[in-house]
C-alpha positions as a Markdown table, in Angstrom:
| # | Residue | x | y | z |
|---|---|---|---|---|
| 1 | Unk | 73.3 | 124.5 | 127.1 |
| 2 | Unk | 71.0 | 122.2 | 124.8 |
| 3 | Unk | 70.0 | 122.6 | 121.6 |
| 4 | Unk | 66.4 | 122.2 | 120.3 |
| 5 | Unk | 67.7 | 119.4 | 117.6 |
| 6 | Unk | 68.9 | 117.1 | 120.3 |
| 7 | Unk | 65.2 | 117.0 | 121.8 |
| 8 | Unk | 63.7 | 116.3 | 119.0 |
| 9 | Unk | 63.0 | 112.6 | 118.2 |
| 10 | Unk | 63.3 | 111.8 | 122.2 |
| 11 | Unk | 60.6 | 110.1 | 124.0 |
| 12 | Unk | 58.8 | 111.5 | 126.8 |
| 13 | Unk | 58.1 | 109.6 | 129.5 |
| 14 | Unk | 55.7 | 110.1 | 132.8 |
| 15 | Unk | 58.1 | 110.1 | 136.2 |
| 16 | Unk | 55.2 | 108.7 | 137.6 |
| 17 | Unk | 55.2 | 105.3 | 136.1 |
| 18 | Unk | 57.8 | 105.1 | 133.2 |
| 19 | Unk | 55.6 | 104.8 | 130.3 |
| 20 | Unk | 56.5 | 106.7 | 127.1 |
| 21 | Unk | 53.8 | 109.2 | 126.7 |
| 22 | Unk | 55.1 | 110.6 | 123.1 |
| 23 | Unk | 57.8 | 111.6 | 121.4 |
| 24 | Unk | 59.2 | 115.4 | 120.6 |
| 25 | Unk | 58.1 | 116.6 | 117.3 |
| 26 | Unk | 58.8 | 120.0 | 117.5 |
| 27 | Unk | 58.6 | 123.1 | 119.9 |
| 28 | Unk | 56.2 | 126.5 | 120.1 |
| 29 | Unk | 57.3 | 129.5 | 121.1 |
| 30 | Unk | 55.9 | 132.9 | 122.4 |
| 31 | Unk | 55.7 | 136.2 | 120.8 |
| 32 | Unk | 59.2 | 136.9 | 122.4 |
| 33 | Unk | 60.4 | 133.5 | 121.2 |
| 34 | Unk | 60.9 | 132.4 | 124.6 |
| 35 | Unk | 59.8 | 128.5 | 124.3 |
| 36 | Unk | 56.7 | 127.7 | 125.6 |
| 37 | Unk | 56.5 | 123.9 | 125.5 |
| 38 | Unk | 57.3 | 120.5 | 123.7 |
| 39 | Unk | 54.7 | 119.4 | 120.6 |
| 40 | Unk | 54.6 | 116.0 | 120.9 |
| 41 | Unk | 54.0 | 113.9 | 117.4 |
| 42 | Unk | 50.8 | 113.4 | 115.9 |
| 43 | Unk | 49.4 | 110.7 | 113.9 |
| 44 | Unk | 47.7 | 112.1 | 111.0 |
| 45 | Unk | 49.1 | 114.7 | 108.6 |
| 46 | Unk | 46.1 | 117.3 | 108.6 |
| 47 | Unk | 44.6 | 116.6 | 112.0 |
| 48 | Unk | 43.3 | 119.2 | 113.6 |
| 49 | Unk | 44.7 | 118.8 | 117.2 |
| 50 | Unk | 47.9 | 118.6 | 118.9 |
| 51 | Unk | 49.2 | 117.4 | 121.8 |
| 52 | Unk | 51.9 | 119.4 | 123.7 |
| 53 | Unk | 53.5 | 119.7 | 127.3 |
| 54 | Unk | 54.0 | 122.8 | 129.1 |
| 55 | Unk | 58.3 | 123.7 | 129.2 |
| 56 | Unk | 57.2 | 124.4 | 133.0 |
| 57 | Unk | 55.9 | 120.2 | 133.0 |
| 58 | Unk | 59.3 | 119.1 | 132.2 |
| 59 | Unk | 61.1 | 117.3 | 134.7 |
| 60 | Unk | 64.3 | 117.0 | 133.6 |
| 61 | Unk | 65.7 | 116.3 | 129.9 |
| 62 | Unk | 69.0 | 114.8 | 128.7 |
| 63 | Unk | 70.6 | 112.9 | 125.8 |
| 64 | Unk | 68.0 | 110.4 | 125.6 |
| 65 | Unk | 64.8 | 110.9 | 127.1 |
| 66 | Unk | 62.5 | 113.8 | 128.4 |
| 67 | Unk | 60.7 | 113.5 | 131.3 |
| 68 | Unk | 57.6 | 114.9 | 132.8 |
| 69 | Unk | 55.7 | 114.1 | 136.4 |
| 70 | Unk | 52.7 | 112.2 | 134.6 |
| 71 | Unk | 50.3 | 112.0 | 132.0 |
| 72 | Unk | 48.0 | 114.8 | 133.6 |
| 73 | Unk | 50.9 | 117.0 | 131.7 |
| 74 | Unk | 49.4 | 116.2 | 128.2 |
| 75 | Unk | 47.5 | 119.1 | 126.8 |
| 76 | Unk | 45.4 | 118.5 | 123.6 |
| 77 | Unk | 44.7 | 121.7 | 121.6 |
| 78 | Unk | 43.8 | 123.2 | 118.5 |
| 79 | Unk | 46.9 | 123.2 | 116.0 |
| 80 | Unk | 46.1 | 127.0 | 114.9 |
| 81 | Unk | 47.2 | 128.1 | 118.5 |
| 82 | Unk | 50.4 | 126.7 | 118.0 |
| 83 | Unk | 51.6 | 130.2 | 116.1 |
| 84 | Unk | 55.2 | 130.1 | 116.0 |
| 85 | Unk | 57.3 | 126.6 | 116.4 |
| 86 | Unk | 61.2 | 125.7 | 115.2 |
| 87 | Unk | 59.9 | 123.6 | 112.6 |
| 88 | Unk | 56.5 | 124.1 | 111.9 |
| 89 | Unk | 53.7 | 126.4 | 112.8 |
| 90 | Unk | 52.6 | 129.8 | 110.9 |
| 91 | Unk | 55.7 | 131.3 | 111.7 |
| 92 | Unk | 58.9 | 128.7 | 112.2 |
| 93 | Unk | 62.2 | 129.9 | 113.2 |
| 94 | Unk | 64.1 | 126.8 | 111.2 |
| 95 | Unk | 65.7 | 128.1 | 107.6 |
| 96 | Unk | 64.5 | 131.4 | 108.8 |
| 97 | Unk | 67.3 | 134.3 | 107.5 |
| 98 | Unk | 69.4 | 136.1 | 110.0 |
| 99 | Unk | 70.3 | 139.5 | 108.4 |
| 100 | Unk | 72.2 | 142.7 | 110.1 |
| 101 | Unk | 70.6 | 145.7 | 110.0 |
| 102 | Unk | 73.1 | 147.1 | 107.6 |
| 103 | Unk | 71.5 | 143.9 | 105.0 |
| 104 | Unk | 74.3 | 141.4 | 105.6 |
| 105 | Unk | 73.0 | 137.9 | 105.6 |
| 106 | Unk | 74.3 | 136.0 | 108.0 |
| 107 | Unk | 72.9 | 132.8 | 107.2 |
| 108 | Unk | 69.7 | 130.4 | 108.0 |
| 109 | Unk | 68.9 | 129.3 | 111.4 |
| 110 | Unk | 69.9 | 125.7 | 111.8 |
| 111 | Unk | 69.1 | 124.8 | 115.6 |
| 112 | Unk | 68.7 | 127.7 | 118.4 |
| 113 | Unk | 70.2 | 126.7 | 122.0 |
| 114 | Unk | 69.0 | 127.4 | 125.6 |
| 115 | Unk | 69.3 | 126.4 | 129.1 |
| 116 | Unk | 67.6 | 123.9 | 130.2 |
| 117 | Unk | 65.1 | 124.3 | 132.9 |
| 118 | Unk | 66.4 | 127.8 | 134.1 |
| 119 | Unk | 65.4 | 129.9 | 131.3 |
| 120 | Unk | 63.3 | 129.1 | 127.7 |
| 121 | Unk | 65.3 | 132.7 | 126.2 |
| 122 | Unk | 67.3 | 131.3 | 123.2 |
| 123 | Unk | 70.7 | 132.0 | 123.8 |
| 124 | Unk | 72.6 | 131.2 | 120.6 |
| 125 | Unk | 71.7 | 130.2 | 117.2 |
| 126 | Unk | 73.3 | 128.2 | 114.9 |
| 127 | Unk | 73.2 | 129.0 | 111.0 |
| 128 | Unk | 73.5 | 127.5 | 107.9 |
| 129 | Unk | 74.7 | 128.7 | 104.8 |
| 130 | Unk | 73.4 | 125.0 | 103.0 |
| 131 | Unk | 74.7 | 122.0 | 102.9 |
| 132 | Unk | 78.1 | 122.3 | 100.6 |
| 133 | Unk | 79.3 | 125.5 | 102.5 |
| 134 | Unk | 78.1 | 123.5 | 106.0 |
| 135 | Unk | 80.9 | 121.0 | 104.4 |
| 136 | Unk | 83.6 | 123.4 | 103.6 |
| 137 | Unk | 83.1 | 126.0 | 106.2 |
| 138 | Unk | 81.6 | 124.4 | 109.0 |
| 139 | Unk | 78.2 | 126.1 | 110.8 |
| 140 | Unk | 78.5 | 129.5 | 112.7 |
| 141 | Unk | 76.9 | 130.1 | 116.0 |
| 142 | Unk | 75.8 | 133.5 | 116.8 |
| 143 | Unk | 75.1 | 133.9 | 120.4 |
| 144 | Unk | 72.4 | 136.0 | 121.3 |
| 145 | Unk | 72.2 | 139.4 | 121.9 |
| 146 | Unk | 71.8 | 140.1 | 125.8 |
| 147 | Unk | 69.0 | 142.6 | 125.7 |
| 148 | Unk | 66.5 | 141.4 | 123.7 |
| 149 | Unk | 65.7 | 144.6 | 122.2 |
| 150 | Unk | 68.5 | 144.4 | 120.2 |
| 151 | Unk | 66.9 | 141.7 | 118.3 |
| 152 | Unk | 63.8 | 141.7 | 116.1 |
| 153 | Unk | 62.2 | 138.2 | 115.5 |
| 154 | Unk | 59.9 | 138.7 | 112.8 |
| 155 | Unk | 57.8 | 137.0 | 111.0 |
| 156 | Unk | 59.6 | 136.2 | 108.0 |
| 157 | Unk | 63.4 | 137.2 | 109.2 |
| 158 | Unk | 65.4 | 137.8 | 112.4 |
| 159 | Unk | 67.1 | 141.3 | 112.3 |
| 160 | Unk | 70.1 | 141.7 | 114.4 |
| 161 | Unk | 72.3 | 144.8 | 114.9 |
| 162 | Unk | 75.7 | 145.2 | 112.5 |
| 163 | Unk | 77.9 | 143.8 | 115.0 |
| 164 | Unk | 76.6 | 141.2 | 115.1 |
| 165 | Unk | 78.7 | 139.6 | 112.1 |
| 166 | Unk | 81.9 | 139.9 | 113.4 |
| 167 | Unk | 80.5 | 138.1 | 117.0 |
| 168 | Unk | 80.2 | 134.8 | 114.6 |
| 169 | Unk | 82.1 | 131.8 | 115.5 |
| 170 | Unk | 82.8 | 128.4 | 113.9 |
| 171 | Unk | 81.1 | 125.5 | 115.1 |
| 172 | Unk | 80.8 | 121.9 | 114.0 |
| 173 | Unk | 77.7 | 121.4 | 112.3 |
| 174 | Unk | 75.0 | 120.5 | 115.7 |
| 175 | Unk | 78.1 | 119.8 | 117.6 |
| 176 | Unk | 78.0 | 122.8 | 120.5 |
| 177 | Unk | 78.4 | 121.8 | 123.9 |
| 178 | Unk | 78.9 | 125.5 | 125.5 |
């Protein structure tokens, strides 16, 4: 299992010939919130396009690197069709509130985790109640629910059934190595 903070920050580089291609800014998402692809950095704040590889384009990723089978990978698009990303986007899963459907807050989402290369389902978040509770407390990870229709992702919060609470565990803040 990998978590989306580890990515970001690597480089990606081309199998092809080893040159660093870009680094991981972020990541988009379907309307499912299965991950779609990497969103590599961009240079200016307000420009208009962005440049992105396809989840299905990655080679293989690990601790330090993320690798893809060559430039050709690159797409260049308009930033509006990025909808939904961790960190930005219109809709972004970081900070977003996980709540039961009884109103229990469970906290905010922190990092989500997946496996790599078989499947871009998230399978566990990790959430934050801020900073001096992460210190006291620890982070919880909330793994997710198998049938997705259990869950709501919506725009502004994730809804998940009342169960859910009692399914949280400790974890060391971005420490999880299921």
């Amino acid at each position: 299992m990998i978590s989306l903070q580890q990515l970001i920050g690597l480089p990606v580089i081309a199998m092809n010939n080893g040159k660093q291609i870009g680094i991981v800014q972020d990541a988009w998402f379907d309307e499912h919130w299965r991950m779609q692809g990497l969103v590599l950095e961009y240079a200016k704040w307000f420009a208009m396009k962005v440049r992105t590889v396809p989840w299905n384009s990655v080679c293989s990723c690990g601790e330090d690197a993320v690798f893809i089978k060559d430039e050709t990978q690159i797409i260049t698009g308009k930033r509006q069709l990025l909808q939904r990303g961790f960190c930005t986007g219109v809709i972004h899963l970081k900070d977003m509130p996980i709540i039961t459907v009884t109103g229990s807050q469970l906290g905010r989402v922190s990092d989500v985790y997946f496996q790599p290369l078989q499947d871009t389902q998230i399978v566990g978040y990790e959430l934050t109640d801020g900073f001096v509770s992460d210190l006291i407390e620890g982070r919880k990870w909330l793994k997710a629910p198998r049938n997705m229709n259990d869950i709501l992702l919506g725009q502004n919060a994730i809804i998940v059934p009342a169960v859910s609470e009692s399914e949280l565990e400790p974890v060391a803040a971005s420490n999880f190595r299921g």
